[in-house]
C-alpha positions as CSV (number, residue, x, y, z in Angstrom):
1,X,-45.2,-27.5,25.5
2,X,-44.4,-24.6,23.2
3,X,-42.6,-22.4,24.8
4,X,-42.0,-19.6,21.6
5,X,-45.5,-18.8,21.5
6,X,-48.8,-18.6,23.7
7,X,-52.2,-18.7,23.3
8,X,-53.7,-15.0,23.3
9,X,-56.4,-13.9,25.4
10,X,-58.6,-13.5,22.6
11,X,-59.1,-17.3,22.2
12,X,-59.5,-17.1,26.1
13,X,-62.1,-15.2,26.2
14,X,-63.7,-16.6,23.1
15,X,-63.6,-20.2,25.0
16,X,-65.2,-18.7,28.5
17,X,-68.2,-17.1,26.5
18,X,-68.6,-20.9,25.1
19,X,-68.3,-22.4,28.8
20,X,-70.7,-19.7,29.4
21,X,-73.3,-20.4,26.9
22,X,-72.7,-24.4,27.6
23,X,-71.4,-24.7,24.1
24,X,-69.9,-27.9,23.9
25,X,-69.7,-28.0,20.2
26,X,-68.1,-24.1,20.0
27,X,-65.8,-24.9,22.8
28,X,-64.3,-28.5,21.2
29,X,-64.7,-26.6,17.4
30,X,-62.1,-23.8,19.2
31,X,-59.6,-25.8,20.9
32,X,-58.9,-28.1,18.1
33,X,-58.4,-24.7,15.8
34,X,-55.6,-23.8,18.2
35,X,-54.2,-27.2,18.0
36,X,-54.6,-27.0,14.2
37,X,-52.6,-23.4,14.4
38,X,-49.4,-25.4,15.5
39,X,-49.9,-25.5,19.7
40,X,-49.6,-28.5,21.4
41,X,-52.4,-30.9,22.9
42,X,-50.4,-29.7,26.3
43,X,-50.3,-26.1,25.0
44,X,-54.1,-26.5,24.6
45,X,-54.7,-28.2,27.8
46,X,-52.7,-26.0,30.0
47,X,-52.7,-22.6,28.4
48,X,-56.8,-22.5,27.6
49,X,-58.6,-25.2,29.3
50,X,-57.0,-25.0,32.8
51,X,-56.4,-21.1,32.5
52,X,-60.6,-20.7,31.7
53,X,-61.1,-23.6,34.6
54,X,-59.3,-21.3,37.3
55,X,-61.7,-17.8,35.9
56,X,-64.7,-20.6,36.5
57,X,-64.2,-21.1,39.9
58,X,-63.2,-17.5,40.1
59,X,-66.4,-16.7,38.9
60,X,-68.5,-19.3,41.3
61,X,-66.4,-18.1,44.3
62,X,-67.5,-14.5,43.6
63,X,-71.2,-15.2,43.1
64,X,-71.0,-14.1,39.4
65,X,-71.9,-17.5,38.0
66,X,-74.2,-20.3,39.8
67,X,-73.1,-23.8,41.5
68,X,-75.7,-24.7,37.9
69,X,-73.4,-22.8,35.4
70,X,-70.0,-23.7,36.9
71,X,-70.9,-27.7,36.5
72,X,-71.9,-27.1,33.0
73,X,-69.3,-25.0,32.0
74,X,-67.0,-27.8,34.0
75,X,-68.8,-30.4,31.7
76,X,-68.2,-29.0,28.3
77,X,-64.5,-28.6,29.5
78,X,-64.7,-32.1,30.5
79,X,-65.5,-33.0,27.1
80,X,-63.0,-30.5,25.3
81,X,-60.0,-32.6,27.7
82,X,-61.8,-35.4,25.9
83,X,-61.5,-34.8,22.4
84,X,-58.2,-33.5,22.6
85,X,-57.1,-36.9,24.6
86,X,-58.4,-38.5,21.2
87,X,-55.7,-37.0,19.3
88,X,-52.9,-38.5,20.9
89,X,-50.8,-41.4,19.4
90,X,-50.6,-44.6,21.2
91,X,-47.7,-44.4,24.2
92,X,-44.3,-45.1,23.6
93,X,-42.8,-44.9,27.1
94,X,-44.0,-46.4,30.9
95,X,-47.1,-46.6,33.0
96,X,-48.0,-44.6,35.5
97,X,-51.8,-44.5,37.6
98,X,-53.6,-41.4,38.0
99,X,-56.2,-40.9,41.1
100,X,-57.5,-38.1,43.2
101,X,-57.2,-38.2,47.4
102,X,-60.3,-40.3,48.6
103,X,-62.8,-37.7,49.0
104,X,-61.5,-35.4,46.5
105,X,-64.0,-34.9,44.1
106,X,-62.3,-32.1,41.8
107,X,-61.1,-34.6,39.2
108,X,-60.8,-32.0,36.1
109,X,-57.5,-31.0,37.3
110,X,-56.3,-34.7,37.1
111,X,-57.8,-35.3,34.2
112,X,-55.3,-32.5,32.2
113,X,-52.7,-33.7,34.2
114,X,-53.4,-37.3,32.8
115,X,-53.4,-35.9,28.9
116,X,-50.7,-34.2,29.7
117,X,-48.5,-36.5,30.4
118,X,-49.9,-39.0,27.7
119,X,-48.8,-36.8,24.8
120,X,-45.4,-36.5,26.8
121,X,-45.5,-40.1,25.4
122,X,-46.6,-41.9,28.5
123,X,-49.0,-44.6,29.4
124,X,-51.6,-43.8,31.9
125,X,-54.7,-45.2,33.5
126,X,-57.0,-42.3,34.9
127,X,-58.9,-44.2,38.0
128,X,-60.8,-40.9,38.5
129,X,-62.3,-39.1,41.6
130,X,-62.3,-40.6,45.5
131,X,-60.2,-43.2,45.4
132,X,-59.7,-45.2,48.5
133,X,-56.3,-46.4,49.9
134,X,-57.0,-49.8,49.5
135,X,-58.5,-50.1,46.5
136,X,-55.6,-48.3,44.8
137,X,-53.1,-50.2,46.3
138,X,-55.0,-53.1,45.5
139,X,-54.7,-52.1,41.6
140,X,-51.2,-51.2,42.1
141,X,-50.6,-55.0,42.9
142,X,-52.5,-55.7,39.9
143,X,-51.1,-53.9,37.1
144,X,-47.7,-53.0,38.1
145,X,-47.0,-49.2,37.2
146,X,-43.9,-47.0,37.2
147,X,-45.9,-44.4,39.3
148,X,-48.7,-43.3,40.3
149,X,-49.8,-39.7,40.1
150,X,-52.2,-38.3,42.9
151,X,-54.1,-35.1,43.0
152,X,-55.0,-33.4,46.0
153,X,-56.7,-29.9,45.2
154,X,-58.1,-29.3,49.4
155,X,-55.7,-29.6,52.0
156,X,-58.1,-31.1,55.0
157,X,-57.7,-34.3,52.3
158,X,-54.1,-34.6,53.4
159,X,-54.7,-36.9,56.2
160,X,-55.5,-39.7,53.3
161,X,-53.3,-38.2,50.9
162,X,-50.6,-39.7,53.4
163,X,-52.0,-42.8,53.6
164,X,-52.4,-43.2,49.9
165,X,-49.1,-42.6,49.5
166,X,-47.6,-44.9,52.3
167,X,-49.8,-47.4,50.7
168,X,-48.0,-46.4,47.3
169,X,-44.7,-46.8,48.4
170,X,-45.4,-50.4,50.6
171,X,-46.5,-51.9,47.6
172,X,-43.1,-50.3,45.8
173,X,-44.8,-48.1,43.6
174,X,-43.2,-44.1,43.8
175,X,-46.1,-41.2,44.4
176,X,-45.9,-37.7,42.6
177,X,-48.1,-35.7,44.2
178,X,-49.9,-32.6,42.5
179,X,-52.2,-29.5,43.7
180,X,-52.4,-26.8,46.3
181,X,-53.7,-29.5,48.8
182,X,-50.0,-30.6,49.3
183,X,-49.5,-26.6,50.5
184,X,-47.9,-23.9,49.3
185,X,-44.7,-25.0,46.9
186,X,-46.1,-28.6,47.7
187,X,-43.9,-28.0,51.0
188,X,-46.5,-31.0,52.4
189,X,-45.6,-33.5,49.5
190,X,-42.2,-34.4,50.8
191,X,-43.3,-34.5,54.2
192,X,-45.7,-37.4,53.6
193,X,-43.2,-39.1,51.7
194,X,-44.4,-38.0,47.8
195,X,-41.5,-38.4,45.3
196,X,-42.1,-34.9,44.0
197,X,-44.6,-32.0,43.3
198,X,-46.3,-30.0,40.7
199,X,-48.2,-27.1,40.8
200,X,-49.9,-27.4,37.3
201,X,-50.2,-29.3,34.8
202,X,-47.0,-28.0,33.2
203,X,-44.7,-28.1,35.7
204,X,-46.4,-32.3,37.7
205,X,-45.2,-33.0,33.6
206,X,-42.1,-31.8,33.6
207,X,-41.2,-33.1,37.5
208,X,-42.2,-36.1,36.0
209,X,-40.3,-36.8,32.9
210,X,-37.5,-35.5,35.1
211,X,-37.7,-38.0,38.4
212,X,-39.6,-40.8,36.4
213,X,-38.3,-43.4,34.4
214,X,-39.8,-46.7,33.2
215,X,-38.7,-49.9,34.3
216,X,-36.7,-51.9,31.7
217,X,-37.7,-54.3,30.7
218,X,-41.1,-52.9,31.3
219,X,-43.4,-56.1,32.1
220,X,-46.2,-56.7,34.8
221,X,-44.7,-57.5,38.2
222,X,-45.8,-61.3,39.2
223,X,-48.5,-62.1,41.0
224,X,-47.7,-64.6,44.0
225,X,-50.8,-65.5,45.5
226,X,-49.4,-66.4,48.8
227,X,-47.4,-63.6,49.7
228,X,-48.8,-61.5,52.2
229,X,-48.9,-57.7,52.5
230,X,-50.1,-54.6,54.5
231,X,-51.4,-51.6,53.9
232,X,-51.4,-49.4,56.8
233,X,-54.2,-47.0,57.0
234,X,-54.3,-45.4,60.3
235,X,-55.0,-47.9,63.6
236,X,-56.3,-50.5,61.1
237,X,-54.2,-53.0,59.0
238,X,-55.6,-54.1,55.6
239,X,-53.7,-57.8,54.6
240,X,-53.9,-60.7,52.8
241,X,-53.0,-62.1,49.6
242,X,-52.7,-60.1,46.7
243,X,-56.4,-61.0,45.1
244,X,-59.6,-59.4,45.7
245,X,-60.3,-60.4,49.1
246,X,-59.8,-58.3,52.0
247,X,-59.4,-59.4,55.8
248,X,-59.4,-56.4,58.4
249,X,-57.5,-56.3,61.5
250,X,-56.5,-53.9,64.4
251,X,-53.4,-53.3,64.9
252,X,-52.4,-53.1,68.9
253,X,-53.2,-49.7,70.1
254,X,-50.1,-47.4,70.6
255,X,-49.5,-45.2,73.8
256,X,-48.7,-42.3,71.7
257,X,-48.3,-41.9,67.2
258,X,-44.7,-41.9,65.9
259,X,-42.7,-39.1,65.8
260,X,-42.5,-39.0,61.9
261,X,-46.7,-38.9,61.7
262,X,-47.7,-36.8,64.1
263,X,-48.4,-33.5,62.6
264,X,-50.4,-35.7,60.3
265,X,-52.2,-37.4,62.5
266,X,-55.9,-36.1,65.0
């Protein structure tokens, strides 16, 4: 991101009164004029869309504005993240997966977070809200990424945000983890065994050009279709080989939960 200049709370404001008005064509019309004035997509993204994002829920959480006006200004933002995403040249350095907690159904957040780190020159596939353990890891097996990024914006979600990444990290892919779910300064992240944190959208890019690399050469891991292995989601083990189907079985029950997981665990 720029870090000489800022965008002005004149263009602020004139972006919430078109979130406010639902103004999908005054809103994209205003963001690509800042881009045109020389600020980054990520200046754009960060400094404007995310900044108006938080004074939306600000305003909802107050009473000012409706549960109707905050999901329509929340879909012309939606739509603005879009059209600057189309600006973006093709990627030039890794992969890395983008997914919000299962149950987590805030995915605005992670989508900035994903554009983000596109124009920082990355590839990276947005799987969107709610995704389950299983299925990510599943698609981790699949397509071989350098990282995955997860976004966690409530903190009762942190129970699977831990299992997530424990299923990240058995199938050998590294999690950095992103949003005030993880607690304050991310202090939560760690503890659940996340590579790294970010607050923001700024600072989940710059933690991640800074711990992630890609893998050289970079190439889809193989597939061996009769390797088997396990994704541990609580008392229940999900195995088999690494294709579509699943087969479920319990695990022995324990007398009492690790050490390491209990202040994780009900």
């Amino acid at each position: 991101m720029t870090p000489e200049r800022r965008i002005g709370p004149e263009a602020l404001a004139a972006y919430l009164d078109h979130l406010d008005a639902a103004d999908r064509a005054g809103a994209v019309a205003l963001a690509r004029g800042v881009l045109a004035d020389g600020f980054s997509v990520a200046d754009v993204l960060v400094d404007l869309v995310a900044v108006a994002q938080r004074e939306v829920g600000r305003r909802w959480l107050t009473g000012s504005w409706s549960v109707a006006q905050e999901h329509a200004a929340t879909h012309v933002s939606e739509q603005v993240v879009d059209a600057l995403g189309a600006t973006i040249g093709p990627p030039r350095r890794g992969h890395a997966v983008m997914a919000c907690v299962e149950g987590e159904w805030h995915a605005l957040a992670a989508r900035i977070v994903t554009e983000v780190v596109r124009a920082a020159g990355w590839r990276v596939t947005f799987l969107g809200a709610s995704v389950p353990a299983r299925h990510l890891v599943s698609y981790l097996h699949q397509t071989g990424p350098d990282a995955v990024l997860l976004s966690c914006v409530q903190p009762n979600r942190l129970v699977r945000a831990a299992r997530m990444v424990e299923a990240s990290r058995a199938a050998g892919v590294p999690v950095l983890a992103g949003g005030p779910g993880f607690g304050p300064d991310g202090r939560w992240a760690a503890a659940i065994g996340a590579a790294g944190w970010g607050a923001g959208a700024g600072t989940r890019s710059r933690c991640w050009n800074g711990r992630c690399r890609p893998r050289t050469p970079a190439r889809r891991r193989p597939r061996p279709t009769s390797r088997t292995w396990r994704c541990c989601t609580g008392g229940v083990s999900w195995s088999g080989s690494r294709s579509p189907r699943w087969t479920r079985r319990r695990r022995a029950p324990r007398t009492s939960p690790p050490a390491s997981r209990t202040w994780w665990t009900r």
